[in-house]
N, C-alpha and C positions, 0 to 999 in steps of 0.2 A: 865611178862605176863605168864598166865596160860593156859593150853590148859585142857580138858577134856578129858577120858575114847571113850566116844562116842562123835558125835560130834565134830571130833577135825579139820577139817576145816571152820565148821562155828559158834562155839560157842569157848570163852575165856573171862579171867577174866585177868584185870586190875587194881591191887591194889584191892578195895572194888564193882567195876565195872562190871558190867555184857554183855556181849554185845555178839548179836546175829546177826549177819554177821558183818555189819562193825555200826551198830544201839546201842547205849546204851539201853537198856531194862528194867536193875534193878540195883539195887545199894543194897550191905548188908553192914547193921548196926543190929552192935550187934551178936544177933541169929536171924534178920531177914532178908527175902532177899523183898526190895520193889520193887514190881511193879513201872517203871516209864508210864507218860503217853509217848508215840512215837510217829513219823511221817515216816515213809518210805518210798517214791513216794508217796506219797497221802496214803498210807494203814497205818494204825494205830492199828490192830491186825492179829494175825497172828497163823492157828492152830502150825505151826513149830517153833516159837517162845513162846507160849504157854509151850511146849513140850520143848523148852531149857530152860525154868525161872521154869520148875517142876522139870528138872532133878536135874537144880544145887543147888534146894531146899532139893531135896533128896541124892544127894552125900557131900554136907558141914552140912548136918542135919540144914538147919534155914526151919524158918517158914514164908510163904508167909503171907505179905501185901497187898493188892491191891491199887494202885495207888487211891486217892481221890481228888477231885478237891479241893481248897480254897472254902469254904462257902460265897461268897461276895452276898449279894440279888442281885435278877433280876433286878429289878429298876437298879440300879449303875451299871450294866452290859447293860442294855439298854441304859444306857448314853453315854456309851465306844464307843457303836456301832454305834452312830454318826460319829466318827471322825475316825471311824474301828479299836480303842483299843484294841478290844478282840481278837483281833492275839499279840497283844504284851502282854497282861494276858497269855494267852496259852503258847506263846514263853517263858516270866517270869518264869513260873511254871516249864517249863520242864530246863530252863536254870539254875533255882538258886540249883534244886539237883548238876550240872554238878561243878557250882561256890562253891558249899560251901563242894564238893569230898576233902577229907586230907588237912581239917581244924580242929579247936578247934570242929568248928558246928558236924561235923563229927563223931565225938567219944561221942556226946552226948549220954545219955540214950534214948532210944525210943523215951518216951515221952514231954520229953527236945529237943529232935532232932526236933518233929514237930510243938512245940509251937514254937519253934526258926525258924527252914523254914517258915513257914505262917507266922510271925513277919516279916522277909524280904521280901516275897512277898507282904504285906499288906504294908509295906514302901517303898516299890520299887512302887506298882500302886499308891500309896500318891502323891508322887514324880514325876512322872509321870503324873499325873492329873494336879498336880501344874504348869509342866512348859507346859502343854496342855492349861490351862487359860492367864498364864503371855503369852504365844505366840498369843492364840486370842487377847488379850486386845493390846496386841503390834500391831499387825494384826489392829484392828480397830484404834488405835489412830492414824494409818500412813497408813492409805487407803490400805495396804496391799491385 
């Protein structure tokens, strides 16, 4: 673990990890440091969080990313929200940076790193969807 210059009881680094109170924040690959998306009590930005994912951009010299969602269309996001999938899309997203931290995925090049995260998140909601059917259909055939 890493502590900072300033900052040093509420921001520290973990491995490639960024994390601003006890919250992952960002994650560096590479020379970048990415924006993850977060949850904190319910808040999901934050000017003091802000101000620790700029500092540590400018004391390790990377270059800010900002977090982007998966491009899945509306449609198929509207279908999620039937069965209230899109808390497990969101959860997905911000879990598979946490799952794929010092892996092979990891050390990818940038842009290797994101075609490969969206590849897992885009088979991780597949997957998902799938046993979201095989359980209706089970659901219907046994009165469930």
């Amino acid at each position: 673990m890493k502590t900072f210059d300033r900052y040093k009881q509420n921001l520290k680094q973990i491995g490639n990890s960024i994390y601003s109170y006890d919250t992952h924040v960002a994650q560096i690959q590479g020379n970048k440091l990415h924006k993850l998306k977060w949850n904190a009590k319910g808040k999901t930005s934050s000017p003091t969080t802000s101000k620790h994912i700029n500092y540590v951009a400018n004391e390790l010299n990377l270059d800010i990313v900002s977090w982007k969602p998966l491009s899945i269309p509306e449609h198929i996001l509207d279908g999620f929200a039937e069965e209230e999938l899109k808390v497990f899309y969101n959860s997905i997203t911000s879990q598979t940076a946490w799952i794929v931290h010092d892996t092979e995925v990891d050390e990818l090049p940038d842009d290797e790193y994101q075609d490969c995260f969206h590849y897992i998140v885009k088979r991780t909601l597949e997957m998902l969807l799938e046993l979201h059917k095989e359980n209706k259909a089970t659901q219907k055939k046994y009165g469930s």
